[in-house]
C-alpha positions, 0 to 999 in steps of 0.5 A: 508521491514518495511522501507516507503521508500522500494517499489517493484521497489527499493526491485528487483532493478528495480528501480536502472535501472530505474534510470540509463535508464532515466538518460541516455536516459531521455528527459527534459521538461520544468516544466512549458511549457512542452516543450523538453528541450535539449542544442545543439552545434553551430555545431548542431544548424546550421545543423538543420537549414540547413535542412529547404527546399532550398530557405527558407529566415532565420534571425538569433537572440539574445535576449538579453532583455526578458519580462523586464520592462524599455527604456533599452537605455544602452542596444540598445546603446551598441548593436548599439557600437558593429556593430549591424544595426538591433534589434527585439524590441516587435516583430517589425524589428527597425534600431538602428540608429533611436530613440528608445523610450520604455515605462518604465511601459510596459514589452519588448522584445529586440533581436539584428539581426545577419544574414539574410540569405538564406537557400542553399545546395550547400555553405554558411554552414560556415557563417551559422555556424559563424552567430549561433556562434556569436548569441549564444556568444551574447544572452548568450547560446540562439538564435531565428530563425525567418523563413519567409513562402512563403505564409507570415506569419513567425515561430519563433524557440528557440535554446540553448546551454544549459540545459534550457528553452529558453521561461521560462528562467529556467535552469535545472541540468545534468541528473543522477542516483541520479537525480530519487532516492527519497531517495537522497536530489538531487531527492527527493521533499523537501516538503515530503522528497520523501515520498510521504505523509505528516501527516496532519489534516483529516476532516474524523477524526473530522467528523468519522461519517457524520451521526450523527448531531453536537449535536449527536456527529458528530464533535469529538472534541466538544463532551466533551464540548456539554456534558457539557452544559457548558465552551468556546466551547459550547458558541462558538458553540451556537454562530456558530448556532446562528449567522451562522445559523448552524443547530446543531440538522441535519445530518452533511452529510445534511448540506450545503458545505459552512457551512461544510467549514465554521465550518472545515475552518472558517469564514475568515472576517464574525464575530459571536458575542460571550457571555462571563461571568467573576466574576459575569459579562456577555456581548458579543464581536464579533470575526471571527471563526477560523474554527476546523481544524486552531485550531487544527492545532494551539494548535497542534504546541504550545502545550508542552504536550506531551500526548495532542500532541497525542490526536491531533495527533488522527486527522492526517492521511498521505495525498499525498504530495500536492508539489509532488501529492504524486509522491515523485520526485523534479519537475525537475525529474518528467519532464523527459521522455522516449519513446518520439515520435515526439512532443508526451511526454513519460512516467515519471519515476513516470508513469513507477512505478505506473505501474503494473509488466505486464503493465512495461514488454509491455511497456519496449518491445515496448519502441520507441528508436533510433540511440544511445539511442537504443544502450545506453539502450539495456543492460539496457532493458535487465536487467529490463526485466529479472526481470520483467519476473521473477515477473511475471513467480512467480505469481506478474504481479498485483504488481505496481512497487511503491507499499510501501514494508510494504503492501506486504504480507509475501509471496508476499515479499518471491517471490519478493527475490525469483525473484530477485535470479532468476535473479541473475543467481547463481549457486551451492546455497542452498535455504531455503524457508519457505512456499512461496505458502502462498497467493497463488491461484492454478493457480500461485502456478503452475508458483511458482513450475515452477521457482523452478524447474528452480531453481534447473535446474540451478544446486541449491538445494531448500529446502522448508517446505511447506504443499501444496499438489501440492509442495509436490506431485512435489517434489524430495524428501520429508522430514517428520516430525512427528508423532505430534506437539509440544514434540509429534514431532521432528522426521523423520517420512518418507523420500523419493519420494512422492509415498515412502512417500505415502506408510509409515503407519506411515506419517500422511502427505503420509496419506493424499497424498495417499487418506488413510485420507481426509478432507470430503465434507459435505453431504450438505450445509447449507441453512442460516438463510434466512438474509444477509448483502449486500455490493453495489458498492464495488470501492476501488482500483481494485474493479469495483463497485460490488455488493455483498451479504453475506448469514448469517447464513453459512461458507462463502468463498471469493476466487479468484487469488492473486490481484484480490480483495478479501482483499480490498473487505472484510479487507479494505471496509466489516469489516471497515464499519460493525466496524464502524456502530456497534462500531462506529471504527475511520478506514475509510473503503474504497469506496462503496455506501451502506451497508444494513443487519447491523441489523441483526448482534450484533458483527463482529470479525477480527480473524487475524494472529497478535501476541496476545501479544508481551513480553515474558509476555505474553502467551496463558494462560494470553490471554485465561484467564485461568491463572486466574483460575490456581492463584486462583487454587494456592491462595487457597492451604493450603501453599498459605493461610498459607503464606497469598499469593493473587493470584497476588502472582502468576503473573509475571506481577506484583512485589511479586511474580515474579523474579525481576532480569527479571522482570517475563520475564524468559529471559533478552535480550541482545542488540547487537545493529547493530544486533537483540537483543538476549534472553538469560534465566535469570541466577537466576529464570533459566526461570521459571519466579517466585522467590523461596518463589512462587515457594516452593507453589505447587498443585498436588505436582507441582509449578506454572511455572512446571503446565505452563510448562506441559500444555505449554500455558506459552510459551511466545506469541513471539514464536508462529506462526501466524497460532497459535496465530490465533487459540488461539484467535478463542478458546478464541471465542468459551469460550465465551457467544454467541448470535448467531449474530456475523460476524466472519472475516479470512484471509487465516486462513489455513497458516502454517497449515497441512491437519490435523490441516486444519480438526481441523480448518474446526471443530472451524469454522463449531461449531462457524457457528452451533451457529447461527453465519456466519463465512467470510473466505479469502481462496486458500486452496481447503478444506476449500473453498469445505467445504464452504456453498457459495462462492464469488469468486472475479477475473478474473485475479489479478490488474486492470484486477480483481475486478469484480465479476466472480462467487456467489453460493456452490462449486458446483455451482462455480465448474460449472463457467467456467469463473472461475480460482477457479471454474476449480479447485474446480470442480476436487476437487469434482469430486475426492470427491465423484462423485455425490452430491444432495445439496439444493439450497442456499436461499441466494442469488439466486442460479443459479451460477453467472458470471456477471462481475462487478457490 
């Protein structure tokens, strides 16, 4: 789900019971004093007092003035009419028959006196229960119980018999559902609208780089007006140095914390005197600095424009909620318990969610209740603990039950529905699933076939289309297609159990199952180029403060189980920071405490799985370049020339040429507004996206759209797959001129690809490293990671038990980390390989096979 709102728990409905679990058995505490609150019968107020030992001397009171101002005589008079002998007045029994003189100015407390009594077992219950009656009726719903100890001394307790705090005086609603959803206006904080987060202005934003100095650029939005030399700004800023002593040419990271306040926050009553001119005429007036961030903020709410609304916007990032602390319940909710052991709080339903799937599953199974709250939740448990199991049995345990659904991967969000069928228990249902083993290590791909077999142990069918090896060698039946990709495939090239696929000559996949075709170990590894870039006290999320070293010069792989790591190492702290050191990128990388090796790259290059374009305009021939080779080609032609057509004649892009019924797009979509749109193919151009006058052109006895259709890089971008759109992108790399220094960056590039094409991968990724460049894969799939030169393998296990740094060395010398979930599987891969293997040992980093954890 793409909505903010969505999270693991709302997506698996754990949340819903949730929901109800808290509303049923929750415990309400004061937001303020933290202490329990609960109402209580006349009933049950008496009972507990009558469990004080034998003999306990009790005096029973209502407030009825509490911490108010005043002499409060009317009130002491009507107490004194209504029979009452006796007040507790500032916490001191005084007769009401005496004078009674408050000061006005001070705060008082005043609670008339009920009963005094003595606790005992054997009578005196009914004028107990009359007196707790008669002090509810009189202090409006609360009572104090006032115990005197035998040793002297007295305790003091506080009753009521409504859903309030008796100290704090606040009142609190019924709990419901609805009162823990942070899509309901009842649950939800008002400040945030229970999201969580609220756009506001980020200091790392004006300041992307604290390394340069304020004339150096450091503080973007003066930028313009420092090249200038000129205008109010840059007389603001000599006036900020001069009167401030604001150092202009030092590091910002180097100035003191005060000037950093002052130039982000202002100077509040401090004055700075500023020089003006106008018509020939200068002087100077003093003004206080309104500080960058007011400023912006300032221009940002009274500007019209809409295009300078976001050029501010630049400078906004989501910050957690500073109502809620991004916790994205009303406080009351956020008060409520679970699990609560005498005067010792449970958890909140906020505690619960940021929990990992494995640490909700403990926490549920030892949940402490009693009598008939144990009664109310058992059903209740039993729901969220199927469902938590079922997370678990598909390889999610490192999953919190907040983590927004827009973060999930694409196999994430696949096991998460396929959880959720599982606990649905259905019967007699056809599963279609595309891939689900993408994104996963070997050793959770063993529990995914595992919920699948149970799935069709139920009396279902599941159908996947997969290319992992270890799914197809458990499957029943097997269905493949063939022989080739594209118009060389769409048949049935094999059908049957994996051994009678393994046996028919013609299945490229029974092929490789059978051992007939493999992906090669290399005779030996690369050695780099002897430099690396090194990365110490990598901290974001899970990550324990670790050191890692990457050998330049080679084929990289970072391996380890889902959650361990790999991505928050390499996508959220490596990539941000080499961007933003050799491009000065905006993206804030995550936690870490130094980067060293930056010089020995020109360029790092994020090759991901994102569409390279997203109209039907755009294909692989528009984002390779070749089009433009193939409208000169036409250009040129004698008819072209005769009809003085420019290769723009030949872009659907741009009017000319193009069929303007579909504005070039071969297709016209059809909006069916509570459904996706439709695409349907234009009734005049009948998709061939060019009008009849470009369309007579032709080269080799073929028009425009029949070459693009023939060599099929016009296939408009949307189509293709994500596997596709990624290797298009690498085939633009290796066009390109290169210098040997380039980090290349993939994340799991073997999604969506079959052994043969993994062979072809392996060849893209193995020239690129030849040219002297160092390509940094994110991998599961064991031929890419056997094939590597080192690897970096991140775990032990997924969530807050991974994030340290388990194994660095070959794949030989990984195969041999014992600690290691990937080494255990690697080293069957190499043992199947080939049975020996002499490699040189890597220079970088040291060779011996590390299994240091953390940092």
């Amino acid at each position: 789900s793409n909505n903010p709102r969505s999270t693991v728990g709302t997506i698996t409905e754990i949340h819903d019971y949730l929901r109800v679990l808290f509303a049923a058995v929750g415990k309400q505490h004061c937001t303020i004093c933290g202490r329990r609150v609960g109402k209580q019968s006349a009933q049950q107020i008496a009972e507990e007092l009558s469990k004080l030992p034998e003999g306990t001397r009790l005096t029973l009171l209502a407030p009825l003035i509490e911490q108010r101002k005043g002499e409060h005589k009317d009130v002491i008079s009507d107490a004194r009419k209504r029979g009452f002998a006796r007040a507790r007045v500032d916490g001191v029994i005084r007769d009401l028959d005496e004078e009674i003189e408050l000061d006005k100015k001070r705060k008082h407390d005043i609670a008339v006196v009920v009963d005094r009594l003595v606790v005992k077992k054997d009578d005196g219950s009914r004028r107990l229960i009359d007196s707790v009656e008669t002090a509810l009726k009189e202090g409006k719903g609360v009572l104090q119980a006032i115990t005197l100890l035998p040793r002297g001394g007295e305790t003091q307790s506080i009753y009521s018999e409504h859903l309030s705090c008796p100290v704090d005086g606040i009142s609190f609603p019924e709990l419901a559902p609805h009162s823990f959803s942070f899509n309901n206006p009842l649950g939800m904080c008002h400040e945030c609208n229970g999201l969580g987060t609220r756009p506001e202005m980020d200091p790392d934003l004006i300041v992307p780089d604290p390394s340069r100095s304020i004339r150096g650029g450091a503080v973007e939005p003066w930028n313009h007006a420092l090249e200038k030399q000129g205008g109010w700004t840059f007389r603001m800023i000599e006036s900020l140095s001069s009167s401030f002593k604001v150092p202009l040419d030092k590091p910002w990271k180097d100035l003191p914390r005060e000037i950093q306040n002052l130039l982000l926050y202002g100077s509040g009553d401090e004055t700075m005197s500023i020089r003006w001119s106008e018509g020939g005429r200068t002087g100077t007036y003093k003004t206080s600095f309104e500080g960058i961030i007011p400023m912006l903020m300032r221009r940002f709410k009274e500007t019209t424009s809409e295009s300078m609304r976001k050029h501010y916007l630049r400078y906004f990032s989501d910050k957690p909620c500073s109502a809620c602390k991004g916790e994205r319940l009303r406080p009351e909710s956020r008060a409520v318990t679970i699990g609560d052991v005498g005067d010792v709080a449970g958890k909140s339903i906020v505690q619960v969610s940021r929990m990992t799937i494995e640490q909700a599953m403990q926490f549920i199974s030892t949940l402490p209740l009693e009598g008939s709250d144990k009664v109310v939740a058992s059903e209740l448990l039993k729901e969220i603990g199927n469902r938590l199991r079922f997370l678990l049995d598909v390889g999610l345990g490192y999953l919190t039950l907040d983590r927004p659904g827009p973060s999930l991967s694409g196999g994430e969000s696949q096991r998460i529905r396929l959880a959720s069928q599982m606990g649905s228990e259905l019967t007699g249902v056809i599963y279609i699933l595309d891939e689900p083993s993408i994104g996963l290590h070997q050793r959770d791909n063993v529990r995914l076939l595992s919920t699948l077999k149970r799935l069709r142990d139920l009396g279902n069918s599941v159908i996947v289309v997969e290319h992992d090896e270890e799914t197809m060698e458990e499957a029943d039946f097997i269905v493949d297609f063939g022989p080739g990709a594209g118009e060389l495939g769409g048949e049935i090239v094999a059908a049957g159990s994996p051994r009678e696929v393994m046996k028919n000559e013609r299945s490229l996949t029974g092929a490789y199952l059978a051992g007939r075709r493999r992906i090669e170990i290399p005779a030996q590894r690369r050695r780099g180029n002897g430099k690396s870039v090194r990365l110490l006290g990598a901290a974001e999320n899970n990550l324990k403060e670790i050191d890692v070293e990457i050998p330049l010069g080679c084929l990289v792989a970072v391996t380890g189980v889902s959650g361990a790591g790999k991505s928050t190492l390499v996508n959220r702290i490596l990539y941000p920071a080499l961007a933003r050191a050799i491009y000065g990128s905006r993206e804030a990388p995550g936690a870490y405490k130094a980067l060293s090796g930056i010089e020995h790259l020109d360029k790092v290059i994020e090759i991901d799985q994102k569409p390279i374009g997203r109209t039907p305009r755009s294909n692989p021939a528009t984002y390779t370049k070749v089009f433009d080779c193939i409208r000169d080609v036409f250009a040129r032609t004698p008819e072209a020339r005769a009809y003085r057509y420019e290769p723009g004649r030949f872009s659907f892009n741009v009017k000319g040429g193009r069929c303007e019924a579909c504005e070039g797009d071969g297709l016209k979509v059809v909006e069916m507004h509570f459904l996706a749109d439709v695409y349907v193919p234009c009734e005049v151009c009948r998709g061939k996206r060019f009008n009849d006058a470009t369309l007579r052109v032709t080269f080799k006895g073929k028009n425009i759209a029949e070459v693009l259709d023939i060599i099929k890089i016009g296939q408009p971008s949307p189509t293709l797959s994500g596997g596709e759109a990624q290797r298009i992108k690498l085939s633009r790399e290796l066009a390109r001129t290169d210098t040997g220094r380039t980090l290349y960056v993939l994340d799991e590039p073997t999604t969506g690809l079959h052994f043969d094409d993994i062979k072809r991968l392996l060849s893209v990724l193995n020239r690129l490293v030849d040219a002297g460049n160092t390509v940094l894969v994110i991998e599961h799939n064991l031929d890419v990671i056997k094939c590597a030169d080192w690897i970096i393998d991140v775990g032990p296990e997924g969530g807050d038990k991974g994030g340290q740094l388990v194994a660095t060395g070959t794949p030989e010398q990984v195969g041999q980390a014992k600690e290691s979930y990937t080494g255990q599987y690697l080293e069957r891969v190499l043992r199947r390989g080939r049975l020996t293997l002499t490699a040189p040992e890597a220079s970088l980093p040291p060779s011996a096979p590390r299994t240091a954890r953390g940092s």
